[in-house]
MIZADO-299709 format. One line per field, with one value per residue (C-alpha): residue in three letters; residue number from 1; y, z, x negated. Coordinates in Angstrom, 1 decimal. Example, Ala and Ser with C-alpha at 12.3 -4.5 7.8 and 13.67 -1.06 7.14 Angstrom:
2
aa (ala;ser)
i (1;2)
py (-4.5;-1.1)
pz (7.8;7.1)
px (-12.3;-13.7)
This chain:
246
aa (unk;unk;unk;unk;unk;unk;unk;unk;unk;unk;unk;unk;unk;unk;unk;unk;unk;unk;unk;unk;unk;unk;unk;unk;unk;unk;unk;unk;unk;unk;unk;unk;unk;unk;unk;unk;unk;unk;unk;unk;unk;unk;unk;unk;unk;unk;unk;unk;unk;unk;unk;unk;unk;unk;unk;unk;unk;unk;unk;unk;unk;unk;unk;unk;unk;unk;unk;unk;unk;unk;unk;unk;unk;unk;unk;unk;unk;unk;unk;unk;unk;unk;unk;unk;unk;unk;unk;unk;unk;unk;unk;unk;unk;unk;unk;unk;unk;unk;unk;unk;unk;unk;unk;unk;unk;unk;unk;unk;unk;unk;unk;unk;unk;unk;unk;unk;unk;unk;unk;unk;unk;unk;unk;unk;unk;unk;unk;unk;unk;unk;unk;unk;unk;unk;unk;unk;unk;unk;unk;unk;unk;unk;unk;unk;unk;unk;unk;unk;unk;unk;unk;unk;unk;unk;unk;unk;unk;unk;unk;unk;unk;unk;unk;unk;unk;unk;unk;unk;unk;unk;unk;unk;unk;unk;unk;unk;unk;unk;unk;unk;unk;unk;unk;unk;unk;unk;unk;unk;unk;unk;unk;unk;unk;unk;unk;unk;unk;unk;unk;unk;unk;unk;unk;unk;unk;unk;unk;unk;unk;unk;unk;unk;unk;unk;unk;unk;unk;unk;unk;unk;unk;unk;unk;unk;unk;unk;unk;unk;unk;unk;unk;unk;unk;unk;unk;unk;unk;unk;unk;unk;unk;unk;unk;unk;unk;unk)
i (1;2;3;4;5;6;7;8;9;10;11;12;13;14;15;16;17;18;19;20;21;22;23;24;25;26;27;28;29;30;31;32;33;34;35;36;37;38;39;40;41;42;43;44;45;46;47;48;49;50;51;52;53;54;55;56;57;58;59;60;61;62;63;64;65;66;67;68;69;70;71;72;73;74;75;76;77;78;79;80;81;82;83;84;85;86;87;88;89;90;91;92;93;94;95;96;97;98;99;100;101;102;103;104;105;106;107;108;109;110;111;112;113;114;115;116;117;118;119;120;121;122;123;124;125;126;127;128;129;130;131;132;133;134;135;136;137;138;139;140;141;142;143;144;145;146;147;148;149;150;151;152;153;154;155;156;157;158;159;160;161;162;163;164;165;166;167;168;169;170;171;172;173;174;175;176;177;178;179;180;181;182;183;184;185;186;187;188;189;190;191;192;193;194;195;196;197;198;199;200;201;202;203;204;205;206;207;208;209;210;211;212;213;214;215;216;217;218;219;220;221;222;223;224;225;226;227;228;229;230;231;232;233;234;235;236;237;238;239;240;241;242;243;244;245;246)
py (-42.3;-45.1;-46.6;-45.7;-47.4;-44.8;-45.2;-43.0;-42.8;-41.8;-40.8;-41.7;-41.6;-41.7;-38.9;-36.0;-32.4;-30.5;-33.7;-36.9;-39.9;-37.7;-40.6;-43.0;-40.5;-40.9;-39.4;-40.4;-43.7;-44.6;-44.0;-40.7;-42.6;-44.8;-41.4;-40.9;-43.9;-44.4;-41.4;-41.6;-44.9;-43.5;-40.9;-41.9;-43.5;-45.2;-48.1;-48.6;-46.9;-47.5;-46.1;-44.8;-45.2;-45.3;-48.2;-46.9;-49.1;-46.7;-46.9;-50.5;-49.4;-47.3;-50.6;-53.0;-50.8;-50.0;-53.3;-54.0;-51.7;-53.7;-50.9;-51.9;-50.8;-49.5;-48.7;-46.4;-43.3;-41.5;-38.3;-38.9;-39.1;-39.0;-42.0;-43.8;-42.5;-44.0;-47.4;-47.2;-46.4;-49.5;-51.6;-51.3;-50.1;-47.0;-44.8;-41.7;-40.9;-39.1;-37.6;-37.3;-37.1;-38.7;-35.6;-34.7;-37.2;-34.5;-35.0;-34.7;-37.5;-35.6;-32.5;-34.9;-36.9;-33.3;-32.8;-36.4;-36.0;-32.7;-34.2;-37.1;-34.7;-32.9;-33.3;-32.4;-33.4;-32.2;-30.8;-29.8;-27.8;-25.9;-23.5;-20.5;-21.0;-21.2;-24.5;-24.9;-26.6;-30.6;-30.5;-30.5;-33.2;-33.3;-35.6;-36.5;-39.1;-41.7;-39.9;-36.6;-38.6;-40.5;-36.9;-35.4;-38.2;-37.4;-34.2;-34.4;-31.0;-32.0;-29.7;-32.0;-35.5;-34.0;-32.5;-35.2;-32.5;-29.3;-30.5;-30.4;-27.3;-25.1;-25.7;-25.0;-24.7;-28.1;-29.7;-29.0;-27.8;-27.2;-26.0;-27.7;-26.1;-26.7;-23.8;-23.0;-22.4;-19.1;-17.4;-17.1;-20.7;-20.6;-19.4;-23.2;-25.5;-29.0;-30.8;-32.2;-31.0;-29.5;-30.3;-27.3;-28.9;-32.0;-30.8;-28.8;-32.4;-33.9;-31.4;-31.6;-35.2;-35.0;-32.5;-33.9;-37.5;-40.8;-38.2;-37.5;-40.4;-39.6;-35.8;-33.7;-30.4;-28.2;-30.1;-29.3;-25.5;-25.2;-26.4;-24.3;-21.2;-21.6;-22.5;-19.6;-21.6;-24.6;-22.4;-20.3;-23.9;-23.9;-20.5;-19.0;-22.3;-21.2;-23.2;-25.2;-23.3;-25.0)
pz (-84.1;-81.6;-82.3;-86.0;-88.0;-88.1;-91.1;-92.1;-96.0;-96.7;-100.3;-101.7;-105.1;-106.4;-109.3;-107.6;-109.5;-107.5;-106.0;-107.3;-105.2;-101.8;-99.8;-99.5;-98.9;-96.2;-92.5;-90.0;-91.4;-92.6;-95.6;-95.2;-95.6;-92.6;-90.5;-91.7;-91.3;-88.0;-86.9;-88.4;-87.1;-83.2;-83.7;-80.7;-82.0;-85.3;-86.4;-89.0;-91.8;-95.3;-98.3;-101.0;-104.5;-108.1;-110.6;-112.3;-112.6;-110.5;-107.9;-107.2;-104.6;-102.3;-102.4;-101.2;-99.0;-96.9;-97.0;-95.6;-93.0;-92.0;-93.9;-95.7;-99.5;-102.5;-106.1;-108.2;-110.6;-110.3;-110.9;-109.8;-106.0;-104.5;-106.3;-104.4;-101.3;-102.2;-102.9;-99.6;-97.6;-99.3;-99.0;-95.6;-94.7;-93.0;-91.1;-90.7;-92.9;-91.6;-94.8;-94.6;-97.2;-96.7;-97.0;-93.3;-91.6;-88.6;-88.4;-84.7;-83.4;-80.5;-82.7;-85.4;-82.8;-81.8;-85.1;-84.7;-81.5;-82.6;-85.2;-83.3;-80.6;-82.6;-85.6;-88.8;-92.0;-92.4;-89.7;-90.4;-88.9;-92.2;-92.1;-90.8;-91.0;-87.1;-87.3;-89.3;-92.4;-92.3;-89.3;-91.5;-91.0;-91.8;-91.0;-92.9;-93.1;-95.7;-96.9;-97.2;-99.0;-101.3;-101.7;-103.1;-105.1;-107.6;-108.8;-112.0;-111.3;-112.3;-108.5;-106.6;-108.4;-107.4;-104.1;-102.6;-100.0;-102.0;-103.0;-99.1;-97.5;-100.8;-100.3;-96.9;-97.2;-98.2;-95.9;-91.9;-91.2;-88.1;-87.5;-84.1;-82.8;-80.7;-78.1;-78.6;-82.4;-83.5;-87.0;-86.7;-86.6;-90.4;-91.6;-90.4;-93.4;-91.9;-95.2;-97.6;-101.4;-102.4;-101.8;-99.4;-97.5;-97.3;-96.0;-93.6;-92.2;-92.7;-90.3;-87.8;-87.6;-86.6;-84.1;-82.7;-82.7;-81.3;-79.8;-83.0;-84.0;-81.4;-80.6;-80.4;-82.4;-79.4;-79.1;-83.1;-82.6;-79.0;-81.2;-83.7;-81.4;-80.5;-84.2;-86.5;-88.9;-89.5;-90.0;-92.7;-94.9;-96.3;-95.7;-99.1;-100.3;-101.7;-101.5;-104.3;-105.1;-105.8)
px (-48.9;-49.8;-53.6;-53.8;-56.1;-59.0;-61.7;-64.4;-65.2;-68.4;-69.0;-72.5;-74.0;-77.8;-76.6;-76.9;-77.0;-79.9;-81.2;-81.2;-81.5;-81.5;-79.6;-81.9;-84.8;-86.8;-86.3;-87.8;-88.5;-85.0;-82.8;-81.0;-78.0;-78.7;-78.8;-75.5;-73.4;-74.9;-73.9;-70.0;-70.0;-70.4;-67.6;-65.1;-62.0;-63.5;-62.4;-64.5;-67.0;-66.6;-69.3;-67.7;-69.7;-69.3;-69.7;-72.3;-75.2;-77.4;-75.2;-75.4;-79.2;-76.4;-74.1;-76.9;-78.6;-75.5;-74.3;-78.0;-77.0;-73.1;-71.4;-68.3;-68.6;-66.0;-67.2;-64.7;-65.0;-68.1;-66.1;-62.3;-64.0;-60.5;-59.2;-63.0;-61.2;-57.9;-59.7;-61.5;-58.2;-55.9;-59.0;-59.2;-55.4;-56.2;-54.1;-56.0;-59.1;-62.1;-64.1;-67.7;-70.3;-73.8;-75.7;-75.1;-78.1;-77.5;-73.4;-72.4;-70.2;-69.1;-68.1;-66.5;-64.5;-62.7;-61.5;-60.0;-59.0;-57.2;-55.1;-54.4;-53.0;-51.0;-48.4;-50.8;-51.5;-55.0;-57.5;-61.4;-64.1;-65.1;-62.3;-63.8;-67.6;-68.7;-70.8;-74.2;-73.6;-74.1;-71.5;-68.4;-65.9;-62.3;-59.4;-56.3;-53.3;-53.1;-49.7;-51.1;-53.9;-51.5;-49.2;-52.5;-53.4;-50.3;-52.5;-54.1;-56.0;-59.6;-60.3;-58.1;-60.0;-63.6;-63.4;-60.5;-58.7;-58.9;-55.6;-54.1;-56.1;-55.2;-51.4;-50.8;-47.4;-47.1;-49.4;-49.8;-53.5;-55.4;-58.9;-61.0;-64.5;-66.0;-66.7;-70.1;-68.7;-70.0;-69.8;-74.1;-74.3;-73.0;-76.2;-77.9;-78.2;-78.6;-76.9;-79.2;-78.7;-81.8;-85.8;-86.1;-83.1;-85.1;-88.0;-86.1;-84.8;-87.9;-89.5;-86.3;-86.7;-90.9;-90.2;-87.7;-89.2;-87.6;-84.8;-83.4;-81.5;-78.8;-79.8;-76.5;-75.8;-76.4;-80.3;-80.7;-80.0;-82.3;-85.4;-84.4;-84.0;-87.6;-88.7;-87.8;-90.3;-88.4;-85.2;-86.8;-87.7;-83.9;-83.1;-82.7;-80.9;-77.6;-74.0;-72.8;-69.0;-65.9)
């Protein structure tokens, strides 16, 4: 594919389960969100980011605020998420999808861009970073065509509505997957929560953010894990925090 169209679809909603509202709390003196989309939108090889939120009324603070921010917006289902992403993609005629969600204000752009870059390379469906645990958690990033998007879309399996590519990676014999780490990817570096779901995760960020001061905006995964090294402390905040199951 010769200079796809690449667009990143961030899904965003005020209604979360454990945490309502976490996207537009504060770090570092912006939106959580902000931290986010900034960081999507420096992944090399974007075209463009899009914000994917629901029409509920609630949701109309994460439409203005990105927009605020220059952030092309869609509103769909609240709970059919892959038919948001499926809005987002004909809206803005993607050719390749990068999926993030905005609870990862520490997403690496460098470490997202080789997942791109390994799809790109190659002749693939689907390719992620989450398939066999080796980066902390708020890293994850995964890249798919519009026609594996659309091919996914004809499920009616509530799994396949709610969590957008359970449909591709759980039929692997229908769909071409590929996994890209980076090589300081360990499996020890699974036990790092850097996504934002709970209060403990929050004030895990919070304190990530301080420490790290005006450095943090564009730090890299590799300067989030040397503070941590030396700050068992901050580590422990969101330690005990277990992950939300399929």
């Amino acid at each position: 594919m010769s200079n796809p169209n690449v667009v990143v679809v961030v899904q965003a909603r005020m209604g979360a389960s454990r945490l309502p509202g976490k996207v537009l709390l504060d770090l570092g003196g912006e939106p959580a969100l902000y931290r986010t989309l900034d960081r999507a939108a420096r992944i090399p090889g974007v075209g463009k980011v899009v914000v994917a939120t629901s029409t509920e009324p609630v949701d109309i603070v994460v439409a203005r605020a990105a927009e605020r921010r220059g952030y092309a917006v869609v509103r769909g289902s609240e709970t059919d998420v892959l038919d948001r992403y499926l809005l987002a993609v004909r809206a803005h005629d993607a050719d390749v999808v990068i999926r993030i969600t905005a609870d990862c204000p520490l997403l690496d752009p460098e470490v997202s861009g080789l997942v791109l870059s390994g799809f790109l390379g190659a002749k693939l469906d689907y390719a992620s970073n989450v398939m066999s645990r080796a980066l902390p958690r708020g890293l994850d990033t995964e890249v798919f065509s519009r026609e594996a998007l659309e091919r996914a879309a004809r499920s009616t399996d509530p799994r396949a509505r709610e969590h957008v590519t359970w449909g591709i990676y759980s039929s692997p014999s229908d769909f071409r997957c590929a996994e890209f780490l980076p090589a300081w990817a360990k499996p020890e570096h699974a036990k790092h929560r850097w996504t934002l779901d709970t209060l403990a995760d929050y004030h895990f960020l919070a304190e990530v953010y301080f420490r790290l001061g005006e450095k943090t905006a564009r730090a890299s995964a590799g300067d989030v894990l040397a503070l941590l090294d030396g700050a068992p402390e901050v580590v422990a905040i969101n330690a005990e925090i277990e992950q939300k199951k399929i």
